[in-house]
N, C-alpha and C positions, 0 to 999 in steps of 0.2 A: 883846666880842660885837658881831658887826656888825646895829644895828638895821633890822630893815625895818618896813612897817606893818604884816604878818602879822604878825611876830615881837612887837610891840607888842602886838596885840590875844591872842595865846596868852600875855602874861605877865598877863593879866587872872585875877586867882581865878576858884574855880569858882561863887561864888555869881552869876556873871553880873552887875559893874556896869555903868554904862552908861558911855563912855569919858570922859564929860564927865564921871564920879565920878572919874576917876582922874588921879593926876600921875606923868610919869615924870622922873628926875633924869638927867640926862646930862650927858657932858663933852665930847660931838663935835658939830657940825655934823648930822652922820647922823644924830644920836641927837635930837636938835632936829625936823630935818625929816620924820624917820620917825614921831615923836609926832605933830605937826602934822598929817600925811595919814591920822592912826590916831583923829582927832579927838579926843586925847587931851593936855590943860596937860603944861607942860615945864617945868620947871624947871633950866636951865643952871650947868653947875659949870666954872669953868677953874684949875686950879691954875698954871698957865702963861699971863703976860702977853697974848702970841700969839693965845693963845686965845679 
């Protein structure tokens, strides 16, 4: 799934947190910088060196 900051902020539940409540776990660059603009902690995964 390609992350954008929208797409970040619609995987929020419906209880409404606030994005500083929330972590997203990614494994791309995308998924990094599209949390970061969603003002949302990230948490990075690489299974691959490269990455």
């Amino acid at each position: 799934m390609n992350r954008t900051r929208r797409s970040c902020r619609q995987l929020r539940p419906s209880c409404d947190p606030k994005p500083a409540d929330c972590t997203l776990i990614g494994d791309s660059l995308t998924d990094v910088g599209a949390a970061w603009a969603a003002g949302i902690s990230v948490i990075g995964y690489a299974d691959q060196a490269w990455k």
